[in-house]
N, C-alpha and C positions, 0 to 999 in steps of 0.2 A: 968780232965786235957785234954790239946789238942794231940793229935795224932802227928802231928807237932809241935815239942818245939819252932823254928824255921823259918822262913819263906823265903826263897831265894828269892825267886819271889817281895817280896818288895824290895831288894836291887838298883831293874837298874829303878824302878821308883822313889828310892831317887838320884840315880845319876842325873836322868833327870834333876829334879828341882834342884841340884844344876848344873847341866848346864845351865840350862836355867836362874838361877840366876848371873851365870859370865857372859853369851852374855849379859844378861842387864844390868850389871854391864861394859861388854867392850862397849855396846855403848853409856854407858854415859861418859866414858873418853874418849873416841874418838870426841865425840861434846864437852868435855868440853877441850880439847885440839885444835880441830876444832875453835871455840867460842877464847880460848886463843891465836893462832898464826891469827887473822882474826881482833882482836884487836891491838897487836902488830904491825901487818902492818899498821892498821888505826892512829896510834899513830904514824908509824916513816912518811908514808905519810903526815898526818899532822904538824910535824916538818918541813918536805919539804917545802911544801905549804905558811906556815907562815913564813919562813923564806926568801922564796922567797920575797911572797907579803910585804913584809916589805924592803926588798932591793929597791921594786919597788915603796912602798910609799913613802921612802927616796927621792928618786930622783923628786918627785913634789913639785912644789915651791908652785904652788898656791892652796890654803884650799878648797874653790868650787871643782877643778880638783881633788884632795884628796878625797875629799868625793864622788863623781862620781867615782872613780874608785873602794871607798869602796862597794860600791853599785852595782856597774856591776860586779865589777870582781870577788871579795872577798867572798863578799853573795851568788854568784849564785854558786861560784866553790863550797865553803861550804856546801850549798845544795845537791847540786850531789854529793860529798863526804857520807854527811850524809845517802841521798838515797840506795847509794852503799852498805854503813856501813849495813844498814838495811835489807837491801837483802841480803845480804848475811851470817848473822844472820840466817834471818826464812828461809833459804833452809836448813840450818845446824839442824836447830829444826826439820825440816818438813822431814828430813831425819831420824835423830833419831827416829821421834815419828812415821814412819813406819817400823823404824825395832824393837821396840818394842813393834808394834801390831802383826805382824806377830811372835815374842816369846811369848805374852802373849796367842793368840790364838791356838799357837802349847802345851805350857803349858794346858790348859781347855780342848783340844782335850787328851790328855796323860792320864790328872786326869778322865775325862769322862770313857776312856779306861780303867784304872785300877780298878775304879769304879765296872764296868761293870765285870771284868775279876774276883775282889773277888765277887761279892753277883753269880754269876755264881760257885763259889766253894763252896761257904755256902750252898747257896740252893741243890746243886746237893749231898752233902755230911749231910745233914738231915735226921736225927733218924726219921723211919718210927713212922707216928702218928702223926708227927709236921705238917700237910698238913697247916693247919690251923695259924700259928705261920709263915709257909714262904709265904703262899698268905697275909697273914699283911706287912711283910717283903718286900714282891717283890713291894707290893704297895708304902711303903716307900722309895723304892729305885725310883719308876718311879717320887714319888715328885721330890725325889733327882735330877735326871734326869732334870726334869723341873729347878730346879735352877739350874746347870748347865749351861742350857739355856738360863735363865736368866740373870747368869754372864756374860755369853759370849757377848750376845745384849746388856747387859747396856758397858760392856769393850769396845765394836764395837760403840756404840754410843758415846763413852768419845772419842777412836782414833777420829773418827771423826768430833766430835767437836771442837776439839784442830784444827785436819787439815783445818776446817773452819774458826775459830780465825786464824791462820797465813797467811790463803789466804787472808780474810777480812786486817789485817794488809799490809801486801801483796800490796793490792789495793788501798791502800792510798796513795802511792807511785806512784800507776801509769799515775798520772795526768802529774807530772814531767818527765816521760820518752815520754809520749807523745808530749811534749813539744819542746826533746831533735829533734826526728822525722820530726815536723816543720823546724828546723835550717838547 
């Protein structure tokens, strides 16, 4: 049996990750809140918009002049709407999805940490004789170690992938605002 029934020392590395599970969890209600009143707008703007241009289509007699106006005015404002719409989407994501790299990396630093802090209590409190049983051990720990590392660069490569898809989206867009710069 172990000398410690008990272990206190795991307790505030369970708190962690459930802290660090509600930050993740708060900044997904926060963008999905974000995302929701960003829609809302886009929707009562749009009501605006269409109700406008429709008072204003009303009042043309001739169908040629109708349709030029659908075309100038309607399309292009639409467009920039949509533009808009879209930007400000992927800021909302692009915000998110750095602050849950910076939790998920503070998460891997923590477990790295605790990691480290038990095989540092095991080894040091080994029955003379085990020399042999904690150089296997210590070995498996530095694998460990390594995956760790592992996690962390592939975690560090997915944030940034993501951050790259929303820039590349990002940039499709930006043909139209250079457009806007001309006028």
């Amino acid at each position: 049996m172990s000398k410690k029934p008990f272990d206190l020392n795991t307790m505030p590395g369970q708190q962690r990750a459930i802290d660090a599970t509600k930050a993740a969890g708060r900044v997904a209600i926060e963008s999905a809140q974000a995302i929701a009143q960003i829609n809302q707008q886009a929707t009562q703007e749009l009501a605006a918009m269409i109700q406008k241009r429709v008072s204003e289509l009303m009042q043309t007699q001739d169908p040629k002049a109708a349709f030029e106006f659908i075309h100038a005015e309607v399309l292009q404002d639409a467009a920039k709407e949509v533009s808009q719409y879209h930007n400000q989407l992927l800021q909302v994501l692009q915000s998110g999805n750095q602050e849950l790299a910076v939790i998920a990396e503070t998460m891997i630093a923590e477990s790295k940490a605790d990691l480290i802090h038990f095989v540092n209590d095991a080894t040091d409190n080994a029955p003379l004789g085990s020399e042999a049983y904690v150089s296997v051990f210590k070995t498996s720990f530095n694998n460990a170690l390594q995956n760790f590392e592992l996690i962390r660069a592939a975690m560090a490569d997915s944030f940034t992938n993501f951050e790259k898809g929303v820039n590349n989206a990002s940039n499709l867009t930006s043909p139209k605002s250079t457009s806007k710069k001309r006028s």
